[in-house]
N, C-alpha and C positions, 0 to 999 in steps of 0.2 A: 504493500500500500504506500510507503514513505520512497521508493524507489528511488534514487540518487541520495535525496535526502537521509537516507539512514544511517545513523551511524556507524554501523557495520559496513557502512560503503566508506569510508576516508580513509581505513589503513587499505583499501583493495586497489590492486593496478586495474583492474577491472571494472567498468563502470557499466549499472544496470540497463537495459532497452525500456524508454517508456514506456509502459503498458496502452493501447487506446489510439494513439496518435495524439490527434488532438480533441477527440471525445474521451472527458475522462471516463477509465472501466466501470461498471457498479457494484462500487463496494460495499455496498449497501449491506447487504447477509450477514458480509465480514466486519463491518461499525456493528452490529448488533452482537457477533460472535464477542468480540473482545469487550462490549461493554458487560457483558452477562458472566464473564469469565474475569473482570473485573471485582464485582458483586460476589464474587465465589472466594475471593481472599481478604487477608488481614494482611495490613500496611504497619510499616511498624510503630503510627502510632497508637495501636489497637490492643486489646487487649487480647489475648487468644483467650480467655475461656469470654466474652463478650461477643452477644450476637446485637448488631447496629438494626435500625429498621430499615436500612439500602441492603443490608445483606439478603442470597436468594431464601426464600423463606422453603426449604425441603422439609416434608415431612418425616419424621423417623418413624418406620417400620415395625418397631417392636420397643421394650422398655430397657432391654439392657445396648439399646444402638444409639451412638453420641452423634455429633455434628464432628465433621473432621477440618483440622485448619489449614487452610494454604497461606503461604508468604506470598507477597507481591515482591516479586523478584526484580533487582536492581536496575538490570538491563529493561527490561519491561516499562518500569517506571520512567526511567530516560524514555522512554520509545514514545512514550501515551505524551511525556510533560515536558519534554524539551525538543518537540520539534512540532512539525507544523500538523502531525495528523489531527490536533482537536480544529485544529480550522477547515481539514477535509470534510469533520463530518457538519461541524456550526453552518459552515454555506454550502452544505448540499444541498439544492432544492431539491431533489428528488427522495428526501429520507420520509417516512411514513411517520404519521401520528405515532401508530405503537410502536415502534425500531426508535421514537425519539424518545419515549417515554423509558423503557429501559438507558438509554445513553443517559440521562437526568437523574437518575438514580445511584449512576454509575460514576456522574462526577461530581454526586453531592458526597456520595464513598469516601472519594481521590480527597474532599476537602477536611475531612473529619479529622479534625486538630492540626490541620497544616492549613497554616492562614498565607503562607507564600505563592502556594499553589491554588489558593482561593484568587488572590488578589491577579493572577494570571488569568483565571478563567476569567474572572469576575469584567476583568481590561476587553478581553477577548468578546463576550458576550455586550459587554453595550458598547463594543464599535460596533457591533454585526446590527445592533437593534435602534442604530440611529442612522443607519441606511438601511435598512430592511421597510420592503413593501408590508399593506398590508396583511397579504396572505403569510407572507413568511415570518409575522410577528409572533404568532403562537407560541410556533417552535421554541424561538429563544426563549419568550418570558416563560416559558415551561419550566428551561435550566436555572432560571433567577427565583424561580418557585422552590426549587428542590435545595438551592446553593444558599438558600435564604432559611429555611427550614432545617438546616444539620443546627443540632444540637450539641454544643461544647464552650470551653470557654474564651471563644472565639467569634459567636455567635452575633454580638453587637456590632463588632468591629465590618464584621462581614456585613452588617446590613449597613452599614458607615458607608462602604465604599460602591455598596450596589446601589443603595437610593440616591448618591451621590452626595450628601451632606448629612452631616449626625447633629448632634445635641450640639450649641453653640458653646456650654459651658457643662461639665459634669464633674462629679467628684467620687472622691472614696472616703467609705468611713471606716472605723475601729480594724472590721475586719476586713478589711478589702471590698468589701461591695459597693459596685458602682449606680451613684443615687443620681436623678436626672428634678428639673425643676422645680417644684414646690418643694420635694425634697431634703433640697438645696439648706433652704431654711432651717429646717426642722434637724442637719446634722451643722450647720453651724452652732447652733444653739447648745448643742449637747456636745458639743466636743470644743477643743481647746487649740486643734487644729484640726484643718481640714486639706485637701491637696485638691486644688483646681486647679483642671486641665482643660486644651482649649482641643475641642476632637479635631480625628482626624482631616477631614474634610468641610470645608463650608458652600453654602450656593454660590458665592462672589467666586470662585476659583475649580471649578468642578461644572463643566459643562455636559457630560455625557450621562450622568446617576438617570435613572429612571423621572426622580421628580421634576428633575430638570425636564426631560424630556415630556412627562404630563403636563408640566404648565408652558410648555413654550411653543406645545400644537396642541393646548386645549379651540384657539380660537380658528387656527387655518387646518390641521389638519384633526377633526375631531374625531374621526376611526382608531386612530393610531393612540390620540389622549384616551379615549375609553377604554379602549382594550389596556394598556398600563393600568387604568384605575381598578375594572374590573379585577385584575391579577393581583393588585395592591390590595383592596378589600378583602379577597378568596383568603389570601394567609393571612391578614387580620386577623381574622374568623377564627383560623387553624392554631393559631401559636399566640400565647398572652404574650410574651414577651415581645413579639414582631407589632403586639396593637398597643403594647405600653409603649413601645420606640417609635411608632408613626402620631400615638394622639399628644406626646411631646416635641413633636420635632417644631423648630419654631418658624414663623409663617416669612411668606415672601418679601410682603412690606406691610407700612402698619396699620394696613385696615383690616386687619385677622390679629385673632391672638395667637394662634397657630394654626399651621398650616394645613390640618383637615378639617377649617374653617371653612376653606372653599369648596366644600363637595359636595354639599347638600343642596347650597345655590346655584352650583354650575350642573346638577343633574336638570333640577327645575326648571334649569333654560333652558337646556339640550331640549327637556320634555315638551314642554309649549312650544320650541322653535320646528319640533316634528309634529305639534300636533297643528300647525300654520302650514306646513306642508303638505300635511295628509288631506287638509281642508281645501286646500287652493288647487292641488291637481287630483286627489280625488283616487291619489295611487301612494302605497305605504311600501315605501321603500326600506325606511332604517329599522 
């Protein structure tokens, strides 16, 4: 699949034939072999007697039969994380709902406790989702669903740099835990100090996060804002922790207190603005 590109091709005097010419082959079968075969190991930041919810869920056959653990082997891990095959399969238009669904799973796996390889894919998915039409929008926000949803403690940071901008101000208290707005107050008060930090990312400096991309084609391109909101909401729903980091994150400018201020009023236009539509041509389009 990685053909010239592989690392096992730079010590070789020999150099691979492209496969395809210039249709590339369908590798289709094979993205879904490795992400499923992915799913089937432990990385070593994993525990081995630990079963993750990305892992494939086998039934066992009888009471004295275990799960057995495979390593994700070194060269492997170069293969999947240092070269270009995660972009063969992110811009394939031709990969299937379900062959994308296993892939999503497969690199929420690859993120689980390794925030280096998050912040790669994380790069990788909203270039693709800030030129991506909007049939091919699904796909990704699918992998920002799954990469948004690993659970570790790494988990904030990850949605810092997928939404594009985190808490403007957060702190730590006694024990380490990281306290967000109101908060704020309430460990000042009780403690004697406190460590405030400024997050990772802000909206001034962070053009591609998803938020960005919701509010900056809510007005011209409003397919592409809903489908982001829709996706935003869905894991809301799913994880307290992803609706306690959206219902503090702080608003755009200052006519919101925060930024899911806007969402209630901007469904309310969409809705009237479709139902002016439905009335004047008399055909329901959205």
């Amino acid at each position: 699949m990685l053909g010239n590109a592989s690392p096992r091709v730079a010590n070789s005097p020999d150099k691979r034939v492209a496969m395809g010419g210039t249709t590339p082959p369908p590798f289709q079968p094979l993205f879904s072999l490795v992400s499923f075969l992915i799913r089937m190991t432990h990385t070593s930041r994993m525990d081995l007697d630990q079963r993750l919810p990305t892992h494939i869920d086998i039934k066992l056959e009888g009471a004295y039969e275990a799960h057995k653990s495979y390593f994700l082997q070194d060269e492997a891990g170069v293969m999947i994380t240092a070269t270009d095959w995660l972009d063969k399969v992110i811009y394939d238009p031709k990969y299937t709902d379900e062959q994308n669904r296993e892939f999503c799973k497969a690199m929420a796996h690859l993120c689980y406790k390794d925030l280096t390889f998050s912040k790669q894919l994380i790069s990788r998915v909203l270039k693709a989702v800030g030129f991506a039409a909007d049939d091919g929008l699904k796909a990704l926000l699918q992998i920002a669903d799954e990469i948004a949803l690993v659970k570790d403690e790494f988990q904030v940071q990850r949605l810092e740099y997928l939404f594009g901008f985190g808490f403007l101000m957060h702190a730590k208290d006694a024990d380490g835990n990281i306290v967000y707005g109101r908060q704020l107050q309430d460990v000042g008060s009780s403690l004697h100090e406190v460590y405030v930090v400024a997050s990772n990312l802000d909206a001034r400096a962070s053009t591609d996060g998803l938020i960005h991309v919701l509010w900056g084609n809510q007005k011209r391109f409003e397919n592409k804002a809903l489908a982001c909101l829709q996706h935003l909401l869905s894991i809301a729903v799913a994880d307290e922790v992803i609706a306690h980091f959206l219902s503090q994150l702080p608003a755009y400018d200052y006519s919101m207190a925060r930024f899911t201020d806007f969402i209630r009023p901007y469904l309310a236009e969409r809705h009237a603005e479709n139902e002016k539509y439905q009335a004047a041509t008399g055909y329901q389009d959205k």
